[in-house]
mmJSON file of the N, C-alpha and C atoms, coordinates in Angstrom:
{"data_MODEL":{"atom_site":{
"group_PDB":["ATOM","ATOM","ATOM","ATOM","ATOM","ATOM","ATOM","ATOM","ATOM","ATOM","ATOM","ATOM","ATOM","ATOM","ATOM","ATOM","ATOM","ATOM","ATOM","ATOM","ATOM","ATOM","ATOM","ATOM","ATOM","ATOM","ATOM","ATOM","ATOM","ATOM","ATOM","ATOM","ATOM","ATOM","ATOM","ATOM","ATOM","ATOM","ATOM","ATOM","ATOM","ATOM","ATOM","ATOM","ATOM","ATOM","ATOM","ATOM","ATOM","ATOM","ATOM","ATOM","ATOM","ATOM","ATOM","ATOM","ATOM","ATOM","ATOM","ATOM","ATOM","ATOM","ATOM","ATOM","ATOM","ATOM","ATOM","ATOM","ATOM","ATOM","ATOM","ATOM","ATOM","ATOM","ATOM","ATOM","ATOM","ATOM","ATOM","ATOM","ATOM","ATOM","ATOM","ATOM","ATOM","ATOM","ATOM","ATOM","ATOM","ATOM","ATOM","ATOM","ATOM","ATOM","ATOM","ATOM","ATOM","ATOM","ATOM","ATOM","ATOM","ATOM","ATOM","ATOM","ATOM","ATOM","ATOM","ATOM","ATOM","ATOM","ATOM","ATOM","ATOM","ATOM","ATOM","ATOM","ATOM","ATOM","ATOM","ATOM","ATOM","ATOM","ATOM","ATOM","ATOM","ATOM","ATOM","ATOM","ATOM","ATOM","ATOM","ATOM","ATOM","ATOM","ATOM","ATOM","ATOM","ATOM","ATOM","ATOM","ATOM","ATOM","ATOM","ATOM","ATOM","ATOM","ATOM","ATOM","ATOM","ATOM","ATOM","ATOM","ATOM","ATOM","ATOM","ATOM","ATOM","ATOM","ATOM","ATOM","ATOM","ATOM","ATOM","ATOM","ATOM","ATOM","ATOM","ATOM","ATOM","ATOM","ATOM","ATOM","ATOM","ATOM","ATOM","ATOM","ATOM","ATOM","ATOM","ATOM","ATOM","ATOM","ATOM","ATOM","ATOM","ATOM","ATOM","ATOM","ATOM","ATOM","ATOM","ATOM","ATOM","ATOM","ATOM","ATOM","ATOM","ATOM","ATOM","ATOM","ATOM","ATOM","ATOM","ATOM","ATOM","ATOM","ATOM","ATOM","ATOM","ATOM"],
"id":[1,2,3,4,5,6,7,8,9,10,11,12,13,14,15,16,17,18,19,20,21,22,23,24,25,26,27,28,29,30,31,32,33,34,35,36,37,38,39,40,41,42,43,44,45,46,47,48,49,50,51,52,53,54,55,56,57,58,59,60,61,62,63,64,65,66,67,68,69,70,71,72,73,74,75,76,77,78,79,80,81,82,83,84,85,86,87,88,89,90,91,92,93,94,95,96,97,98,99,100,101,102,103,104,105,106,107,108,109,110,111,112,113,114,115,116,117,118,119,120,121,122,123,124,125,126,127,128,129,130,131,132,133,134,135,136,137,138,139,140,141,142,143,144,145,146,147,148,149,150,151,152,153,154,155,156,157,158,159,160,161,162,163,164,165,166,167,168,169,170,171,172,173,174,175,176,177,178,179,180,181,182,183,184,185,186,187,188,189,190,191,192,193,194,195,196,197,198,199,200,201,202,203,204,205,206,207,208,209,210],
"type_symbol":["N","C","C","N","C","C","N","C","C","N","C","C","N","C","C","N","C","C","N","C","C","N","C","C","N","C","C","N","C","C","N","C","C","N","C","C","N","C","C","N","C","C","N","C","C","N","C","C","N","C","C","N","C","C","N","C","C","N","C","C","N","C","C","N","C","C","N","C","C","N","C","C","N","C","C","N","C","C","N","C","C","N","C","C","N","C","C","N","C","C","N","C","C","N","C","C","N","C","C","N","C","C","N","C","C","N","C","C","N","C","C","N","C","C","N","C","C","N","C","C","N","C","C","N","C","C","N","C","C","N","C","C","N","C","C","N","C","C","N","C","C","N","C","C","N","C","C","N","C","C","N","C","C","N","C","C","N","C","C","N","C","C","N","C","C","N","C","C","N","C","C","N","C","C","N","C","C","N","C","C","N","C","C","N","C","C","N","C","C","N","C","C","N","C","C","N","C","C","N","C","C","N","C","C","N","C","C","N","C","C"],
"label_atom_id":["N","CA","C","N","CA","C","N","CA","C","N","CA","C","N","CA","C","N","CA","C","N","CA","C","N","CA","C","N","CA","C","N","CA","C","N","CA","C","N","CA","C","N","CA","C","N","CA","C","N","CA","C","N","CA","C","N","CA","C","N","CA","C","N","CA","C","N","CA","C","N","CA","C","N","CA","C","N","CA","C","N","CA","C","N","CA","C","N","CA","C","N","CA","C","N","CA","C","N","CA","C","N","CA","C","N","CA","C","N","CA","C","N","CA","C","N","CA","C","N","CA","C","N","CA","C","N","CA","C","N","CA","C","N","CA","C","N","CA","C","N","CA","C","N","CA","C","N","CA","C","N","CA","C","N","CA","C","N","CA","C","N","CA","C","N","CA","C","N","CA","C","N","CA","C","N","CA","C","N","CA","C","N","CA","C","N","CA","C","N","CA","C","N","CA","C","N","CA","C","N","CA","C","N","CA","C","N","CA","C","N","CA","C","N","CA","C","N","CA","C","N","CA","C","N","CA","C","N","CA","C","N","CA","C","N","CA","C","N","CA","C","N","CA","C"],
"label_alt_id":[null,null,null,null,null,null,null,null,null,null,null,null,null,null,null,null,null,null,null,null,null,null,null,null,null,null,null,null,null,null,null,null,null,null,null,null,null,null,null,null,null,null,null,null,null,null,null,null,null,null,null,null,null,null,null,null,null,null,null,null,null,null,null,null,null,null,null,null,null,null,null,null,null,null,null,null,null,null,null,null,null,null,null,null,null,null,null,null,null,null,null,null,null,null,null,null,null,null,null,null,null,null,null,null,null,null,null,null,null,null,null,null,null,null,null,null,null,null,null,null,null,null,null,null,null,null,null,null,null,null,null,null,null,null,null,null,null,null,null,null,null,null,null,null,null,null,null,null,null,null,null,null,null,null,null,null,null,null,null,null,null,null,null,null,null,null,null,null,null,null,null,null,null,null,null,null,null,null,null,null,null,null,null,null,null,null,null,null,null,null,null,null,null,null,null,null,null,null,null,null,null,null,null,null,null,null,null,null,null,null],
"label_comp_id":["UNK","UNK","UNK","UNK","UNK","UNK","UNK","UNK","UNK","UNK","UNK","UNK","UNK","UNK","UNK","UNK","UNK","UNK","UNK","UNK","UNK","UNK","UNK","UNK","UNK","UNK","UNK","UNK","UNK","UNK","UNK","UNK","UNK","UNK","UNK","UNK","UNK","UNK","UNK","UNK","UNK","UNK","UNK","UNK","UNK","UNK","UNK","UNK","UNK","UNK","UNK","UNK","UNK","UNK","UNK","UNK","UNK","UNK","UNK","UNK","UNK","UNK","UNK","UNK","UNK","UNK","UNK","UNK","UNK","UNK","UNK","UNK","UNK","UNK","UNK","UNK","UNK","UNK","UNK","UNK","UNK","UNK","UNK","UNK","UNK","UNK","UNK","UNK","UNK","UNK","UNK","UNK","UNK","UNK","UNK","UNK","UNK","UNK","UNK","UNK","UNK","UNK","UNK","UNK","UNK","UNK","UNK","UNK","UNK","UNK","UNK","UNK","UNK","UNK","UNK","UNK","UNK","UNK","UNK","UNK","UNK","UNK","UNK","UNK","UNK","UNK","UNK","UNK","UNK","UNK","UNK","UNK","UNK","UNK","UNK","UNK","UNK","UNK","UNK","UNK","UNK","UNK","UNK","UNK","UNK","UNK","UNK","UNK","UNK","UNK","UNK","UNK","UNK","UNK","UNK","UNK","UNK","UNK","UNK","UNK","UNK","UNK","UNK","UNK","UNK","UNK","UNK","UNK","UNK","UNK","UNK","UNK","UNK","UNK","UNK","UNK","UNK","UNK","UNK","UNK","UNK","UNK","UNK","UNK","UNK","UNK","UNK","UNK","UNK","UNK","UNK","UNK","UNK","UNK","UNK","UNK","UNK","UNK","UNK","UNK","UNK","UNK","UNK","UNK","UNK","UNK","UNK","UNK","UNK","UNK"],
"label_asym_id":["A","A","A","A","A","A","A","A","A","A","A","A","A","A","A","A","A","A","A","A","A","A","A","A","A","A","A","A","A","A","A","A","A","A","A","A","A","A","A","A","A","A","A","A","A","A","A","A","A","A","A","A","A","A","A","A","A","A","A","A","A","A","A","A","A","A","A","A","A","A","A","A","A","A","A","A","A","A","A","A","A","A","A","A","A","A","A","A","A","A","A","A","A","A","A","A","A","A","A","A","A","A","A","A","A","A","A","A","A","A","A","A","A","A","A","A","A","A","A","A","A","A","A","A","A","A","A","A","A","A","A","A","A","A","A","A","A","A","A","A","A","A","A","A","A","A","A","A","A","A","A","A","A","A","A","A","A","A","A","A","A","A","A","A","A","A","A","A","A","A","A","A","A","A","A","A","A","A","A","A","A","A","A","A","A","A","A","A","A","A","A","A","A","A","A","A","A","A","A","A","A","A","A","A","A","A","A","A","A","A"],
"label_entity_id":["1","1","1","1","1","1","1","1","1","1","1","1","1","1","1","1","1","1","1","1","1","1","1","1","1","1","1","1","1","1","1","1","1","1","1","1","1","1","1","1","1","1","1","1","1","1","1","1","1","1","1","1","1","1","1","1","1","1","1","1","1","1","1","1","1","1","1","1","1","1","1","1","1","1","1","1","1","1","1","1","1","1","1","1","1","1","1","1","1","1","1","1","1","1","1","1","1","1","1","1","1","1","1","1","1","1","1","1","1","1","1","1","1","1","1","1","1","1","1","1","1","1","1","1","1","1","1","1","1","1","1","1","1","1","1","1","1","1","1","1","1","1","1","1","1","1","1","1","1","1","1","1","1","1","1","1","1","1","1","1","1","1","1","1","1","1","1","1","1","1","1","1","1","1","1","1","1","1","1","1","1","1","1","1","1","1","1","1","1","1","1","1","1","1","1","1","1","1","1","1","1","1","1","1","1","1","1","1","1","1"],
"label_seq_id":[1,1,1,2,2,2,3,3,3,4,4,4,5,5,5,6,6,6,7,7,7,8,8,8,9,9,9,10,10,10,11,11,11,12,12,12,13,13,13,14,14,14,15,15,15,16,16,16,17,17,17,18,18,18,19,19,19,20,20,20,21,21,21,22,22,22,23,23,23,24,24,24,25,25,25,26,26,26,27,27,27,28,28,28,29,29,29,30,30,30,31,31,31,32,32,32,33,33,33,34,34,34,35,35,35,36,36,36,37,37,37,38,38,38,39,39,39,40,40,40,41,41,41,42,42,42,43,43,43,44,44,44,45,45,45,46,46,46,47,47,47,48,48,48,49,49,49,50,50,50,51,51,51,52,52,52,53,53,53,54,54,54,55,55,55,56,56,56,57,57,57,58,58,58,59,59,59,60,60,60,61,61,61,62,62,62,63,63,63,64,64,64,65,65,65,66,66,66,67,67,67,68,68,68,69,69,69,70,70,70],
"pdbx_PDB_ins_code":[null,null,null,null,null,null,null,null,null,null,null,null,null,null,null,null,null,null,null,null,null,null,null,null,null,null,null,null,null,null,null,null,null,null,null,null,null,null,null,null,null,null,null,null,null,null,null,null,null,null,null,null,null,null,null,null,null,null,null,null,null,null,null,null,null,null,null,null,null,null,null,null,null,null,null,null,null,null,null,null,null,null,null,null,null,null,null,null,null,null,null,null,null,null,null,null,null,null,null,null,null,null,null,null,null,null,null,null,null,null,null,null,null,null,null,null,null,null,null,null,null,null,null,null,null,null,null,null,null,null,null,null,null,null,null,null,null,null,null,null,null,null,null,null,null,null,null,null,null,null,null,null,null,null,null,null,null,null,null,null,null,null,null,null,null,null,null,null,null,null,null,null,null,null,null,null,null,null,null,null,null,null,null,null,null,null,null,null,null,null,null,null,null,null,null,null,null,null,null,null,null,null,null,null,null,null,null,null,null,null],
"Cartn_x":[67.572,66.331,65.345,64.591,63.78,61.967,61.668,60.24,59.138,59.476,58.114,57.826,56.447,55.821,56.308,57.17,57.522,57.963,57.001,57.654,57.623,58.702,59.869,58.559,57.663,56.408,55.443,55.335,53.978,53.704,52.433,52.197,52.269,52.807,52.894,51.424,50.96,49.691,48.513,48.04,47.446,46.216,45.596,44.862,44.928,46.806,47.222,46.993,46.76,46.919,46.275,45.232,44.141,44.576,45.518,45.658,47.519,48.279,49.379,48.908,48.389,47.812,47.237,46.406,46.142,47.498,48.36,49.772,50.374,50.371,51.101,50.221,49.144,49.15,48.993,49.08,49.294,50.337,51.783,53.007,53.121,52.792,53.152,51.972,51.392,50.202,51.156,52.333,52.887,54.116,54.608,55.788,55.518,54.152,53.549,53.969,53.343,53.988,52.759,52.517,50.596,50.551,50.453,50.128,49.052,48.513,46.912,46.958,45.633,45.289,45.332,46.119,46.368,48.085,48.029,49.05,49.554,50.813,51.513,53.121,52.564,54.089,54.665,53.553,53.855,54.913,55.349,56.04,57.165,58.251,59.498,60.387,60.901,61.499,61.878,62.357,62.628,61.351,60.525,59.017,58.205,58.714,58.025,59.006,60.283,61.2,61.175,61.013,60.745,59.856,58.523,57.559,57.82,58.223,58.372,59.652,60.599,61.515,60.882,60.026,60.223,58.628,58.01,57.305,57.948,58.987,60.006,60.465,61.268,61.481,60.22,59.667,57.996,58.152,57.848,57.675,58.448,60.005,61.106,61.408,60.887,60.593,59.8,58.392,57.2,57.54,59.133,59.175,60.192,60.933,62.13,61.197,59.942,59.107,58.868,57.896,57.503,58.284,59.883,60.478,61.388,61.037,61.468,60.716,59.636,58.83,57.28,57.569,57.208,55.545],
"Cartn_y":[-42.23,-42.61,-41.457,-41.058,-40.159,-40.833,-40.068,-40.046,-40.532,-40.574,-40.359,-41.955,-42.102,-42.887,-44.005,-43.745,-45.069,-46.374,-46.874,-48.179,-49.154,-50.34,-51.271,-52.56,-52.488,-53.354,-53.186,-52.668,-52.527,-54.012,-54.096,-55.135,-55.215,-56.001,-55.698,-55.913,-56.924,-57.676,-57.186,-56.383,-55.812,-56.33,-57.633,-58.6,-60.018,-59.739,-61.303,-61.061,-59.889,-59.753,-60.734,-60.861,-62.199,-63.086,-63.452,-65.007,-64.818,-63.806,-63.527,-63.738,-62.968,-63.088,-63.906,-65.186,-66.519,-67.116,-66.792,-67.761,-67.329,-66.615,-65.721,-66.528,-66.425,-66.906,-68.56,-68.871,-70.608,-71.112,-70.193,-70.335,-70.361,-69.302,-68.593,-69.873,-70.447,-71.702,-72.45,-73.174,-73.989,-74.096,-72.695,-72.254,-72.162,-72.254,-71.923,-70.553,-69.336,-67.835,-67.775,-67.375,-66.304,-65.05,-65.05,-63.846,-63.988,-62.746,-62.227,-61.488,-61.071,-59.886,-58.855,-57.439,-56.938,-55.952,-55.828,-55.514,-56.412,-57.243,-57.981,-57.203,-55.872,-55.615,-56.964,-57.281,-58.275,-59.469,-59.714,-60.492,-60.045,-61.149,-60.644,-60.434,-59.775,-59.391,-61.353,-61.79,-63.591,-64.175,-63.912,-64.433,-63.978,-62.85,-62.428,-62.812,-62.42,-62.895,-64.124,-65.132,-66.496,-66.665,-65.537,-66.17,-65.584,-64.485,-63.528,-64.679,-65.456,-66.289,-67.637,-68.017,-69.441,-69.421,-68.206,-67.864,-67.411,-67.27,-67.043,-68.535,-69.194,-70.57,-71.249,-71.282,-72.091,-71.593,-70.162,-69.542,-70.584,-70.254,-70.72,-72.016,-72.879,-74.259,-74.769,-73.912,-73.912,-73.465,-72.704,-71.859,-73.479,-73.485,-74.24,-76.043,-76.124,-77.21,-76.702,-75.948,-75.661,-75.428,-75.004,-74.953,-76.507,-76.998,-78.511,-79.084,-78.679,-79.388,-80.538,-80.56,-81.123,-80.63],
"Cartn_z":[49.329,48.682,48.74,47.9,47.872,47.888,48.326,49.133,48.163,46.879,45.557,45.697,45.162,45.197,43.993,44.346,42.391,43.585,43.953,44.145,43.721,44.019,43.129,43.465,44.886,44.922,43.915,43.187,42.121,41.954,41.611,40.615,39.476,38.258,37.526,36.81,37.353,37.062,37.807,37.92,39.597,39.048,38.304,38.551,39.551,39.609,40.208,41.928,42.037,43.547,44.297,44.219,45.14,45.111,43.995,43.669,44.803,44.543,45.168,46.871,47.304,48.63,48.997,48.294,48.686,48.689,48.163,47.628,49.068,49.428,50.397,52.505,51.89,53.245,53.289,51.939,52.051,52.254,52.619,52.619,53.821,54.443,55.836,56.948,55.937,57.019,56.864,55.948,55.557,56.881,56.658,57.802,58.938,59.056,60.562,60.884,60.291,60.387,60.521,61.845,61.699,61.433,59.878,59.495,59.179,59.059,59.166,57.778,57.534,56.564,57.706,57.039,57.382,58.26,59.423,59.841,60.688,60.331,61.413,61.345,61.704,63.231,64.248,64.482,65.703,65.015,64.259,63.284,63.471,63.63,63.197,61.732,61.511,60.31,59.788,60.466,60.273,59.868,60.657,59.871,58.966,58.568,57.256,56.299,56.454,55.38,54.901,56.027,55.706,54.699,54.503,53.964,52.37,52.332,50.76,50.094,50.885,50.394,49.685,50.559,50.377,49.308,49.12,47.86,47.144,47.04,45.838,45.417,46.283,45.658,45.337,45.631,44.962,43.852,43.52,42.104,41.086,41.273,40.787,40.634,41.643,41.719,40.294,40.39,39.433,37.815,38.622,36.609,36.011,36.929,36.414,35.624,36.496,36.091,34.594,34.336,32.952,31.914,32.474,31.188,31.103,31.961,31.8,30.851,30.653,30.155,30.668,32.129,32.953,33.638],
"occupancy":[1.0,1.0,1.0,1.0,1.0,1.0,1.0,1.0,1.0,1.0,1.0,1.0,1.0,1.0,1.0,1.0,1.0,1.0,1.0,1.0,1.0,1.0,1.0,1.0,1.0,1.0,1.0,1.0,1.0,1.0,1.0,1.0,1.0,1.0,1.0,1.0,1.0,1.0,1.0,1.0,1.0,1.0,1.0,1.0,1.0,1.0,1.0,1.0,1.0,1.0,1.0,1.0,1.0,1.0,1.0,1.0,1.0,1.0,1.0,1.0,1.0,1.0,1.0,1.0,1.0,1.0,1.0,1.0,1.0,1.0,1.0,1.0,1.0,1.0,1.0,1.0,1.0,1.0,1.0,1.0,1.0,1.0,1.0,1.0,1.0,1.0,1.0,1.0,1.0,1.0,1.0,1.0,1.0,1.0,1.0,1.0,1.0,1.0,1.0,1.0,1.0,1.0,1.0,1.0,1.0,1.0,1.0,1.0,1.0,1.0,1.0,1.0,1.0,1.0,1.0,1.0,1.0,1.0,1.0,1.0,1.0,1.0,1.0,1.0,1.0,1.0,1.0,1.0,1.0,1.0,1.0,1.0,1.0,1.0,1.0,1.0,1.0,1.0,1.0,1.0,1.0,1.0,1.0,1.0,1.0,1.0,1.0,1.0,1.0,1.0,1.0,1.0,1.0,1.0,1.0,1.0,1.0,1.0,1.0,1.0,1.0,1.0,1.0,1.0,1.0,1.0,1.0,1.0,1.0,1.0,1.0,1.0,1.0,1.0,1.0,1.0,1.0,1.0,1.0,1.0,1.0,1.0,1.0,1.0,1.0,1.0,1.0,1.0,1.0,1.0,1.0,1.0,1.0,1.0,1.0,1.0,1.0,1.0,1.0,1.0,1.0,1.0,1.0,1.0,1.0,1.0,1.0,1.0,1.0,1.0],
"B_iso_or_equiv":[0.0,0.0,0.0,0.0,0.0,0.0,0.0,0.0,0.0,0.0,0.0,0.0,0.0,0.0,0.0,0.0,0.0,0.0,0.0,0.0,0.0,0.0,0.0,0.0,0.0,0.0,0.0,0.0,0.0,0.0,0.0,0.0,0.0,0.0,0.0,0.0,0.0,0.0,0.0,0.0,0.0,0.0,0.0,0.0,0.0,0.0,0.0,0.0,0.0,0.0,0.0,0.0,0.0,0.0,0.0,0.0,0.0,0.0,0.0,0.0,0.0,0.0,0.0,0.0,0.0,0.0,0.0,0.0,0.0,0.0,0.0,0.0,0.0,0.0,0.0,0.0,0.0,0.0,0.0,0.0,0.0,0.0,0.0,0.0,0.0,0.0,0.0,0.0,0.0,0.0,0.0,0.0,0.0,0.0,0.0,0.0,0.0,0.0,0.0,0.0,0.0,0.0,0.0,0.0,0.0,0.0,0.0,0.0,0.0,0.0,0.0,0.0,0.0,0.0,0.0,0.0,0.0,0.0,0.0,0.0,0.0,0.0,0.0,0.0,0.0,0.0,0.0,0.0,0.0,0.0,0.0,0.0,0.0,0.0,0.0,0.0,0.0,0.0,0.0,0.0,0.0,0.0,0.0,0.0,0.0,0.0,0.0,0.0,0.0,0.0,0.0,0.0,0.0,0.0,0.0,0.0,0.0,0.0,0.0,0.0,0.0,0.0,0.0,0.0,0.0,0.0,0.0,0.0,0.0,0.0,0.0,0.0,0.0,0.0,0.0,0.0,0.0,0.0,0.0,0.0,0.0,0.0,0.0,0.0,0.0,0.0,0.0,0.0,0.0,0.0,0.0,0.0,0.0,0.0,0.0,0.0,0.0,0.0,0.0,0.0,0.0,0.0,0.0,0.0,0.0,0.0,0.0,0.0,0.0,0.0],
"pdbx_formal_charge":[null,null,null,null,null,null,null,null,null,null,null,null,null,null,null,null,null,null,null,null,null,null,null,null,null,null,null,null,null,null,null,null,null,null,null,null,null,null,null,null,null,null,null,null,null,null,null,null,null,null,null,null,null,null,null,null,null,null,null,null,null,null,null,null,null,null,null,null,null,null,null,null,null,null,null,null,null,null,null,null,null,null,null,null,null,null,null,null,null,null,null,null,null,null,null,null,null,null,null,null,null,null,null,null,null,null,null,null,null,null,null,null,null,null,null,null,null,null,null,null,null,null,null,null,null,null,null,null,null,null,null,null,null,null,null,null,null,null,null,null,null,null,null,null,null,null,null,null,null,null,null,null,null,null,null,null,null,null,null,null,null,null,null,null,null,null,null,null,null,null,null,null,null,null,null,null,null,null,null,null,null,null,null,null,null,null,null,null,null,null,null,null,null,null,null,null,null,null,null,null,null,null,null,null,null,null,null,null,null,null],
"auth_seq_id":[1,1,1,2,2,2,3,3,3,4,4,4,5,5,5,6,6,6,7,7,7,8,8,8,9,9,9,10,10,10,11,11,11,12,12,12,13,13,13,14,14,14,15,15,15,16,16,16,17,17,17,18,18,18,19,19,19,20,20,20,21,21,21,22,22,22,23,23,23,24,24,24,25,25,25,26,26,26,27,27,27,28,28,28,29,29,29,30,30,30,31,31,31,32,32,32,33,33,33,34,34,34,35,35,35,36,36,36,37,37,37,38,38,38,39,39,39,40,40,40,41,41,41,42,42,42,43,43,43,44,44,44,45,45,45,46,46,46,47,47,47,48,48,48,49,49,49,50,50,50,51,51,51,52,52,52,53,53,53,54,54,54,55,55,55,56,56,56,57,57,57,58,58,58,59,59,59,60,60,60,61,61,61,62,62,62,63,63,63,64,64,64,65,65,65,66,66,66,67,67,67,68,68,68,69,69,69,70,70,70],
"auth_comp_id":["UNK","UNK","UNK","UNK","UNK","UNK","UNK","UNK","UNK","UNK","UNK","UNK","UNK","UNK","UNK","UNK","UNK","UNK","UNK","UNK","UNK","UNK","UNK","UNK","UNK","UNK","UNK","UNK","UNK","UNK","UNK","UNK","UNK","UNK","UNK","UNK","UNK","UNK","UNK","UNK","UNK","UNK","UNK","UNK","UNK","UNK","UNK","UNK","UNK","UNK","UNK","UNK","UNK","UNK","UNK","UNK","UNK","UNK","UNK","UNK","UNK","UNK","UNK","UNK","UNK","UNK","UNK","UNK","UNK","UNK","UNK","UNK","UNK","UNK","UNK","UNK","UNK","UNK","UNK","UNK","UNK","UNK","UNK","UNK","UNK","UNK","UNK","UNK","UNK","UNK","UNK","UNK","UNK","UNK","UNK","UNK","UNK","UNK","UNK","UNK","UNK","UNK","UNK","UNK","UNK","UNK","UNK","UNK","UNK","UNK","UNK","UNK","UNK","UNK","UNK","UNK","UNK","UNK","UNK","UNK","UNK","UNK","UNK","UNK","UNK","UNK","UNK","UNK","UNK","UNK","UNK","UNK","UNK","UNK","UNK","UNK","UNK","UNK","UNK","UNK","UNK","UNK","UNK","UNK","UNK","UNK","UNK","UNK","UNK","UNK","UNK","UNK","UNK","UNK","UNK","UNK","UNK","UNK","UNK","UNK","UNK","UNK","UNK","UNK","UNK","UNK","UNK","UNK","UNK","UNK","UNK","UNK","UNK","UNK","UNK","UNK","UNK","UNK","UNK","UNK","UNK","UNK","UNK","UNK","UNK","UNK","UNK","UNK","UNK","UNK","UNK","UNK","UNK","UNK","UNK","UNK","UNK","UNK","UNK","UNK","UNK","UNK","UNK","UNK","UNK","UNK","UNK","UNK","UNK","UNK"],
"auth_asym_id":["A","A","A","A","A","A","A","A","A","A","A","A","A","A","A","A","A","A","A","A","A","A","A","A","A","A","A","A","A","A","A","A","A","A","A","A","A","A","A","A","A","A","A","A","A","A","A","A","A","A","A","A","A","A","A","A","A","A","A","A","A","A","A","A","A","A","A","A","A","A","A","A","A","A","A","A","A","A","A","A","A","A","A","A","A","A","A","A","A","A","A","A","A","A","A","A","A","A","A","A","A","A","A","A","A","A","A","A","A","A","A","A","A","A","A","A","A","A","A","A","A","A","A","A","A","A","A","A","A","A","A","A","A","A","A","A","A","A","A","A","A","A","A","A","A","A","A","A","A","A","A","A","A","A","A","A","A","A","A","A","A","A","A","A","A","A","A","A","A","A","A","A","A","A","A","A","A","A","A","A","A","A","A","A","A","A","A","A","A","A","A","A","A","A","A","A","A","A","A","A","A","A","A","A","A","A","A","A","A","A"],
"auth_atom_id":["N","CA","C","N","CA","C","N","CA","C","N","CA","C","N","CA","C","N","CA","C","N","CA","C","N","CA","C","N","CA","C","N","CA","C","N","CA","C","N","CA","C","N","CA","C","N","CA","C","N","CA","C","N","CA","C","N","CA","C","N","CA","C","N","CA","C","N","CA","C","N","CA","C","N","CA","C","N","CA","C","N","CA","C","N","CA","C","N","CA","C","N","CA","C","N","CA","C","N","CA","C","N","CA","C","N","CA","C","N","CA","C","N","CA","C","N","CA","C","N","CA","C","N","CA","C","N","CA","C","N","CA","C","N","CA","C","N","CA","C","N","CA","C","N","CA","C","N","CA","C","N","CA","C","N","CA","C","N","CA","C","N","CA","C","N","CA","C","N","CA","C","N","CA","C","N","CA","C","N","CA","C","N","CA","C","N","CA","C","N","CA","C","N","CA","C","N","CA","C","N","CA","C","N","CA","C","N","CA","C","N","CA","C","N","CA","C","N","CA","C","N","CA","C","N","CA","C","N","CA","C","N","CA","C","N","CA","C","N","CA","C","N","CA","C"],
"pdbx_PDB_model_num":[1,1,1,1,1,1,1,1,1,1,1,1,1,1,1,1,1,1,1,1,1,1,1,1,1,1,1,1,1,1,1,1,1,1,1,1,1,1,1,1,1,1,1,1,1,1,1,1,1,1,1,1,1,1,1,1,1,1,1,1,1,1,1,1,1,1,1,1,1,1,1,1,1,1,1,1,1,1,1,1,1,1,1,1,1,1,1,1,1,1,1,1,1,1,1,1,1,1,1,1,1,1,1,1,1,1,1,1,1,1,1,1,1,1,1,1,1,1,1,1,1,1,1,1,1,1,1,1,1,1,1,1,1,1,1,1,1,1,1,1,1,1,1,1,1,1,1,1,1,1,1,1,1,1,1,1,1,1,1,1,1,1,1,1,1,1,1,1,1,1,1,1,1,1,1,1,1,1,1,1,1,1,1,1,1,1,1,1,1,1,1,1,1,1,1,1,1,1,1,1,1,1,1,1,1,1,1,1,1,1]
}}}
């Protein structure tokens, strides 16, 4: 992997961020993951993963609703 700044995290929306990061710690309150704003080192790789996952199935949960029709 090379060092340049192209990363695969961009936003694509870099308006949605606030609304992403409210989404993000309403998950991790959900999971009981205390994450903070900011730096949680103190976290295990299991408790953050938990949280970028199970805001993925929400998403997906939410897409699969709307194209239901629902």
């Amino acid at each position: 992997m090379s060092s340049t700044n192209n990363s695969s995290n961009r936003m694509v929306v870099p308006e949605a961020k606030e609304a992403m990061d409210k989404f993000k710690m309403e998950v991790a309150s959900e999971l009981g993951v205390p994450l903070t704003n900011g730096y949680n080192g103190n976290l295990t790789s299991y408790q953050n993963g938990s949280v970028g996952g199970y805001m993925v199935k929400k998403m997906i949960e939410e897409q699969e609703k709307k194209m239901a029709g629902k």
